[in-house]
RODO-2510 file (C-alpha; in nm, 4 decimals, decimal comma):
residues 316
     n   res          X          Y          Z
     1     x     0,0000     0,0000     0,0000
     2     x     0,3086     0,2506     0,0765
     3     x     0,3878     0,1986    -0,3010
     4     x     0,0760     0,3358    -0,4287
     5     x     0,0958     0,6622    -0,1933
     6     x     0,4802     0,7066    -0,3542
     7     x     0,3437     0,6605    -0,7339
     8     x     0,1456     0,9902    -0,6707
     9     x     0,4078     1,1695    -0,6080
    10     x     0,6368     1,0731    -0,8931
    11     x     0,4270     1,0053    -1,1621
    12     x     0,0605     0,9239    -1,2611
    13     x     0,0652     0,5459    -1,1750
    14     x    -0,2070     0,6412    -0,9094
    15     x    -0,4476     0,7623    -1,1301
    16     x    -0,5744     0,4233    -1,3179
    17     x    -0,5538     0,3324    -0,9022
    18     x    -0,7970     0,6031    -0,8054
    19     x    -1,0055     0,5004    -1,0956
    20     x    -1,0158     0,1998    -1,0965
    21     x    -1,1357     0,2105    -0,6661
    22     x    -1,3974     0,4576    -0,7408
    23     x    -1,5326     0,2073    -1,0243
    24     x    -1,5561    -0,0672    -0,7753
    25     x    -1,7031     0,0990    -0,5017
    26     x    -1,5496    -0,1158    -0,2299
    27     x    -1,7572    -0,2856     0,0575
    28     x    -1,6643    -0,4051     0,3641
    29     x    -1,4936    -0,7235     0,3987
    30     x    -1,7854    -0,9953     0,3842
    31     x    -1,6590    -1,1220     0,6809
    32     x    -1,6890    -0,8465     0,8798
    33     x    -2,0300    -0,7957     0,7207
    34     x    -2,1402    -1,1671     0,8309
    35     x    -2,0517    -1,0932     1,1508
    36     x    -2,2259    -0,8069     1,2484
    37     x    -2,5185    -0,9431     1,0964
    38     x    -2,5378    -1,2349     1,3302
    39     x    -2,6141    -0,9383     1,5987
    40     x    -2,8785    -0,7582     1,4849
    41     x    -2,9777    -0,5492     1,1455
    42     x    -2,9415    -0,2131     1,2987
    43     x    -2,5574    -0,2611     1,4159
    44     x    -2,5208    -0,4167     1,0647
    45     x    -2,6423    -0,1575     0,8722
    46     x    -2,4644     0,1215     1,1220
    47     x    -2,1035    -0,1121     1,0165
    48     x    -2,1554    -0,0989     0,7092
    49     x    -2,1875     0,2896     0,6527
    50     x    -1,8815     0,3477     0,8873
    51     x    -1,6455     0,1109     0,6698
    52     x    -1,7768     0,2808     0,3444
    53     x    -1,6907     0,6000     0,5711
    54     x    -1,3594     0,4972     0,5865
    55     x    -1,3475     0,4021     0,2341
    56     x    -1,4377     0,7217     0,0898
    57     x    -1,2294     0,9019     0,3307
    58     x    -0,9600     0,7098     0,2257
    59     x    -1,0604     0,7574    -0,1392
    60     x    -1,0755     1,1255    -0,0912
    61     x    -0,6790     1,1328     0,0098
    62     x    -0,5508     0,9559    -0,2782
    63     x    -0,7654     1,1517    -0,5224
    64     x    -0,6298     1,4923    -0,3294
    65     x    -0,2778     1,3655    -0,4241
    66     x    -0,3789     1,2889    -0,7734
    67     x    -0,4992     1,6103    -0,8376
    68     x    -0,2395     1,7927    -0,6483
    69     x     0,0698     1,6025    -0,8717
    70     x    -0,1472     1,6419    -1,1473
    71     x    -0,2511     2,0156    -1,1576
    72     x    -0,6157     1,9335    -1,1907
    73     x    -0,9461     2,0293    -0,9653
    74     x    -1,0156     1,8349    -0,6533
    75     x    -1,3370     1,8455    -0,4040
    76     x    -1,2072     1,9951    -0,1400
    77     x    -1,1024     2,3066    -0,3483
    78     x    -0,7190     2,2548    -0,2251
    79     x    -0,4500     2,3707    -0,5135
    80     x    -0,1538     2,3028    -0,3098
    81     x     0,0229     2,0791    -0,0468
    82     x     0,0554     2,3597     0,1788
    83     x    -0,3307     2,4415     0,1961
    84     x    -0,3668     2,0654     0,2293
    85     x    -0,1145     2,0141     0,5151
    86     x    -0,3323     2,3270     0,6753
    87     x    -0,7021     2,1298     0,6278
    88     x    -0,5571     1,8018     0,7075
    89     x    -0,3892     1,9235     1,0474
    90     x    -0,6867     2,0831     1,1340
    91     x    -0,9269     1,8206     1,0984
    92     x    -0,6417     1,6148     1,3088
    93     x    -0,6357     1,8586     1,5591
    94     x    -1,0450     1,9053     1,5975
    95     x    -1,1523     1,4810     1,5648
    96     x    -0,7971     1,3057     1,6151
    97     x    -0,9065     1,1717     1,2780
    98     x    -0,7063     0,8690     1,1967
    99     x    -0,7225     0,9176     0,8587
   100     x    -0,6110     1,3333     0,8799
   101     x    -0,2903     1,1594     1,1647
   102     x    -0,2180     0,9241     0,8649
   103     x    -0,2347     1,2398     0,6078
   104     x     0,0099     1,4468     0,8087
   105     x     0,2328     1,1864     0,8787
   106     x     0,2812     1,1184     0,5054
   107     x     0,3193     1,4589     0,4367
   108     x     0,6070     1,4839     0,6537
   109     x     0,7933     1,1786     0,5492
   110     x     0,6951     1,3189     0,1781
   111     x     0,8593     1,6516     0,2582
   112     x     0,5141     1,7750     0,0656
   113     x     0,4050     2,1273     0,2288
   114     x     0,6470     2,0743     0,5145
   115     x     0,9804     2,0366     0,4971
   116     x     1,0542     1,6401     0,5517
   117     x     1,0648     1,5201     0,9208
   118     x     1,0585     1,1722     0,9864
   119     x     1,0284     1,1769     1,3594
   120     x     0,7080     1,3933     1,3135
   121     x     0,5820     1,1688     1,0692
   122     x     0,6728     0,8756     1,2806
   123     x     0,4617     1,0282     1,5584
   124     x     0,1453     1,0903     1,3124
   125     x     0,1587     0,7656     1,1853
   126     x     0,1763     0,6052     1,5497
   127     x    -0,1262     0,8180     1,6728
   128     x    -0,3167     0,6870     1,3539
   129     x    -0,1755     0,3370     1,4104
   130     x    -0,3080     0,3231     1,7941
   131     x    -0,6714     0,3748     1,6055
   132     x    -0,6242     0,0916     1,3940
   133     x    -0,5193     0,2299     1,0575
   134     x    -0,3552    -0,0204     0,8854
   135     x    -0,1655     0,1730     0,6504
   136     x    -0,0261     0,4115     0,8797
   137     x     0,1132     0,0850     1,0724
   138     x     0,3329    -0,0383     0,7382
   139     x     0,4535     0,3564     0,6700
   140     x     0,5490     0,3495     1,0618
   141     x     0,6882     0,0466     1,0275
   142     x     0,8893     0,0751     0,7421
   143     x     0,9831     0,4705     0,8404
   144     x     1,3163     0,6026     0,9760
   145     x     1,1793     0,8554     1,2364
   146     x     1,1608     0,8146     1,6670
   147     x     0,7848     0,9243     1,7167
   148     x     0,9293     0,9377     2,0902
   149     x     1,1278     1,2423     2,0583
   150     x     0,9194     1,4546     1,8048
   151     x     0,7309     1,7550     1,8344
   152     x     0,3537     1,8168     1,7192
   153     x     0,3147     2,1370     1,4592
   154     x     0,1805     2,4203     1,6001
   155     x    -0,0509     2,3978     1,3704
   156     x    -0,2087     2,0530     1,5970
   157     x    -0,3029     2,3366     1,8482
   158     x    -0,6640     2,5177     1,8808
   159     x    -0,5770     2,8441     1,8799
   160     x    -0,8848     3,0054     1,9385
   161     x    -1,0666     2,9634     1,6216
   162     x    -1,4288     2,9157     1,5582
   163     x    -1,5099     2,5458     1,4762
   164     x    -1,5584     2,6513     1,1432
   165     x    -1,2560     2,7625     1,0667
   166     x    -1,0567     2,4791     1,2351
   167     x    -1,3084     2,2301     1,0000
   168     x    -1,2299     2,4177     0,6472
   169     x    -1,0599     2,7444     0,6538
   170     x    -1,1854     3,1259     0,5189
   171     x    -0,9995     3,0846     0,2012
   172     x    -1,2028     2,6991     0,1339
   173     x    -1,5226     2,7540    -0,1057
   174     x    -1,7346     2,5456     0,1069
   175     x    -1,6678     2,8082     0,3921
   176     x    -1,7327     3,1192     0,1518
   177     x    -2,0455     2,9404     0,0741
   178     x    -2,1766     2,8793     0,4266
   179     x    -2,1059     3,2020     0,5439
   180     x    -2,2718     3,4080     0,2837
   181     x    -2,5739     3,2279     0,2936
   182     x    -2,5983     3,0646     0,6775
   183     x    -2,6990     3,4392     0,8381
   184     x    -2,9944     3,4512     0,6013
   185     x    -3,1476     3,1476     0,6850
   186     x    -3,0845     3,2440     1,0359
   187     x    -2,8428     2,9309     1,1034
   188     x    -2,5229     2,9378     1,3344
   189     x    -2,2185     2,8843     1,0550
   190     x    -2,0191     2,6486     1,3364
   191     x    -2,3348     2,4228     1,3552
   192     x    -2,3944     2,4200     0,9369
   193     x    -2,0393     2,3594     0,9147
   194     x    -2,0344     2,0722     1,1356
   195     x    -2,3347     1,8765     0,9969
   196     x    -2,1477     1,9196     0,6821
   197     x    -1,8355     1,7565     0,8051
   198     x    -2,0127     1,5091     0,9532
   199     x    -2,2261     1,4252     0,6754
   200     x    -1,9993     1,4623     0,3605
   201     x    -1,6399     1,5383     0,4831
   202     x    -1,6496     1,8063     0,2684
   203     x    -1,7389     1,6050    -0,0654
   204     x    -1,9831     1,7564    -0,3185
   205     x    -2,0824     1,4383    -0,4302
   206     x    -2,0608     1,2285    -0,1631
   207     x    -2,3720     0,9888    -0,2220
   208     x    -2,5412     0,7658     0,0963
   209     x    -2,6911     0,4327    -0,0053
   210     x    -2,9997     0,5994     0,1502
   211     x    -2,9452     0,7808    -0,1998
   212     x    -2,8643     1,1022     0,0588
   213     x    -2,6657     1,3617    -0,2165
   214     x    -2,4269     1,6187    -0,1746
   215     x    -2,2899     1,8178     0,1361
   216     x    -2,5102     1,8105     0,3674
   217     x    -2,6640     1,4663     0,2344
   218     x    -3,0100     1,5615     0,1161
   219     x    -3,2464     1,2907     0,0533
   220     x    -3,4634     1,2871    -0,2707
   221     x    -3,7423     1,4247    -0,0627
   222     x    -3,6131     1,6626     0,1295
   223     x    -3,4697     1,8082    -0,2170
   224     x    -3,7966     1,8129    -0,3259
   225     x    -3,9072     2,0006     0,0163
   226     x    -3,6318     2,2587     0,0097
   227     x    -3,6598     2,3206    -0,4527
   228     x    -3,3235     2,1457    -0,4120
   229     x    -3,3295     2,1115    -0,8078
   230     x    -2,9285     1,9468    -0,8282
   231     x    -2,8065     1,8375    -0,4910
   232     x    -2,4398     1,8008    -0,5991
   233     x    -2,4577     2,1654    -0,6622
   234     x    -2,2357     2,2762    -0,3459
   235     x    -2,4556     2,6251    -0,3261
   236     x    -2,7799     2,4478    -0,4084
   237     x    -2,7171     2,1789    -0,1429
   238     x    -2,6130     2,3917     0,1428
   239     x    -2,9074     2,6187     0,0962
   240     x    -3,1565     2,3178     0,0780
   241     x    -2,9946     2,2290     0,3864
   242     x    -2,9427     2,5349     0,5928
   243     x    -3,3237     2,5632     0,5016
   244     x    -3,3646     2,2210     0,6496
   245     x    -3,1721     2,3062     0,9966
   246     x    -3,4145     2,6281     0,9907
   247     x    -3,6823     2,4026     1,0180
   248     x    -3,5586     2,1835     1,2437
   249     x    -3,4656     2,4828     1,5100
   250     x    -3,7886     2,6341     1,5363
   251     x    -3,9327     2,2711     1,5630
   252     x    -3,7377     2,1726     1,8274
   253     x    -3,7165     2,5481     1,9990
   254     x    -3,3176     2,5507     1,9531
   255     x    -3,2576     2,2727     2,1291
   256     x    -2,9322     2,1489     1,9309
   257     x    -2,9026     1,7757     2,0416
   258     x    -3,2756     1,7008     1,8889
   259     x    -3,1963     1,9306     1,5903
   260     x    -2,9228     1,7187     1,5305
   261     x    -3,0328     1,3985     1,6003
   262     x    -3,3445     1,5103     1,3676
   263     x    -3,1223     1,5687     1,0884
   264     x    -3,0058     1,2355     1,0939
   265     x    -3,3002     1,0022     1,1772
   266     x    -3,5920     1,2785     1,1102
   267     x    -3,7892     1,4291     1,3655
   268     x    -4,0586     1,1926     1,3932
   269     x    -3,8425     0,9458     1,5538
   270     x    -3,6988     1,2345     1,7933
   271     x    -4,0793     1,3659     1,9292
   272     x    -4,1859     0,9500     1,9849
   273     x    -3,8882     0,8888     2,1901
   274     x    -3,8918     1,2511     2,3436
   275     x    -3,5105     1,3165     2,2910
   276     x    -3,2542     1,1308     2,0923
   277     x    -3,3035     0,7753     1,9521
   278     x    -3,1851     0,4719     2,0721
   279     x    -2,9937     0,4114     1,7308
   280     x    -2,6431     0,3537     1,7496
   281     x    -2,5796     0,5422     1,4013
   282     x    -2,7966     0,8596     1,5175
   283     x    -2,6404     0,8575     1,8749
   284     x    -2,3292     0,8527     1,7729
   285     x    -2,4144     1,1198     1,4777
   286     x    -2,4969     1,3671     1,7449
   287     x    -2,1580     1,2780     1,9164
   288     x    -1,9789     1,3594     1,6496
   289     x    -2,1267     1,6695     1,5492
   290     x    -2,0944     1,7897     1,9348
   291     x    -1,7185     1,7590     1,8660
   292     x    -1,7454     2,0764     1,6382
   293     x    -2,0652     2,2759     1,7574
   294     x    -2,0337     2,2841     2,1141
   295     x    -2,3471     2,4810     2,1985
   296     x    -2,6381     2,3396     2,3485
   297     x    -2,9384     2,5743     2,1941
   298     x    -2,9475     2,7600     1,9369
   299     x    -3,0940     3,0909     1,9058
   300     x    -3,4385     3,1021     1,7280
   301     x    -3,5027     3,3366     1,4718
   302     x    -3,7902     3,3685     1,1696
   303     x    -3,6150     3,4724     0,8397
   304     x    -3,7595     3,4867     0,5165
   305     x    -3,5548     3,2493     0,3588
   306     x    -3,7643     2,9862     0,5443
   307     x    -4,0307     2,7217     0,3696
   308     x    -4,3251     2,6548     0,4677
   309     x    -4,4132     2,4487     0,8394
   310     x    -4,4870     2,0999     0,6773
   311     x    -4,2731     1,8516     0,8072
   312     x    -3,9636     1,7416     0,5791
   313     x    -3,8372     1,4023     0,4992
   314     x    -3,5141     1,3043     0,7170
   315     x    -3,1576     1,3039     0,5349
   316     x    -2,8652     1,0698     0,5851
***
């Protein structure tokens, strides 16, 4: 696997790679999926999204790379390894994200964005490692650096920025986006901007087997709700769902754990068991959002950009 990271830098070998795992659309290992199925068909299902999670996330790093040796346009709107050692040690420093510890550790041993350091990307790749990423075990492995006696980039610190920034920073499109339009619809940016990086990771066409599209993972319906007319628009999407939130906050009188577990499982199932779910995926949905929006109610506020009061169809 260390081969096909190396390939992207020197050449194009990785592109038939990244094409070639998009066309397949990897699933999880059957074994893993026969196991979790002998438990019961909510845990399975809840497995099964993680891993294809993972897989996209994993996906989304080598097609970064391509792009970046390549010259050509990638989701995350990132033109060089500098702005994507900045996004990927910020999501590492916000979620401990084993994938963004793997990205900065390769980075350093790379010398792409940094200059090299092998004992800082020794110490990446063992925090991603400890989580179970496999890769970052053979690059650790197989490394020169002593993880013991590096130093973390100051750049791994929270320096006072909003959530929003750590997530994507002010120069990202996806933040430009969110901010002109979030204030409008009357919607906290930190809180948009954490649904989306929950939902999507940032990918405009991230697509849910629930057939959820786009940034903030509209379902067919709820496009329909919202005159979502192309959900893999990124200003479409985030409008349909900002609109969505909207709705949700007023419903729910601001309280942010329901909005949130709402957006996830729909807000039927929150009002019959008075509160959050008891499903694993929502549950630990609103866990994960909470790492980024750290408010527990949000401020209500009638705008115009609002629909109508009829209740919409969940996402995710």
């Amino acid at each position: 696997m260390c081969c096909l990271y190396t390939s992207a830098v020197h050449g194009l070998g990785l592109v038939a790679q990244a094409q070639a795992d998009e066309a397949s659309d990897k699933s999880p290992p059957e074994t893993e999926v026969a196991a979790v199925e002998t438990t019961n068909p909510v845990m399975a299902s809840y497995k099964r999204e993680q891993a294809v999670m993972q897989n996209d996330a994993y996906k989304q790093f080598i097609k970064l790379q391509v792009s970046l040796a390549t010259g050509t346009k990638n989701a995350l709107g990132i033109s060089s390894y500098a702005e994507a050692h900045a996004h990927y040690c910020a999501l590492a420093a916000e979620t401990r994200d084993p994938d963004a510890q793997f990205a900065m550790g390769w980075f350093y041993s790379m010398g792409k964005g940094v200059e090299v350091n092998h004992d800082i990307a020794a110490r990446f790749f063992s925090l991603a490692a400890i989580q179970g990423h496999r890769d970052a075990r053979i690059w650790l492995d197989q490394g020169a650096g002593d993880a013991s006696v590096a130093k973390l980039p100051a750049c791994m610190q929270n320096q006072g920025q909003s959530a929003a920034e750590v997530l994507f920073r002010k120069r990202g499109p996806i933040y430009t986006l969110v901010k002109k339009h979030a204030p409008a619809y009357g919607v906290d940016i930190d809180l948009a901007m954490a649904v989306i990086a929950v939902e999507s990771g940032f990918n405009p066409k991230a697509t849910s087997r629930k057939k959820a599209q786009g940034l903030m993972q509209l379902l067919p319906e709820t496009q329909v709700r919202f005159h979502v007319k192309d959900a893999y628009d990124p200003e479409q999407n985030i409008k349909g769902g900002l609109s969505y939130l909207r709705w949700l906050i007023n419903y729910f009188d601001g309280d942010v754990e329901r909005v949130v577990a709402a957006y996830n499982a729909g807000e039927h199932a929150v009002s019959r068991h008075q509160g959050i779910p008891p499903y694993p995926e929502t549950r630990d949905y609103v866990k994960r959002v909470a790492r980024y929006y750290k408010k527990k109610h949000h401020e209500i506020r009638q705008t115009a950009a609002m629909r109508d009061g009829q209740s919409p169809a969940a996402n995710s």
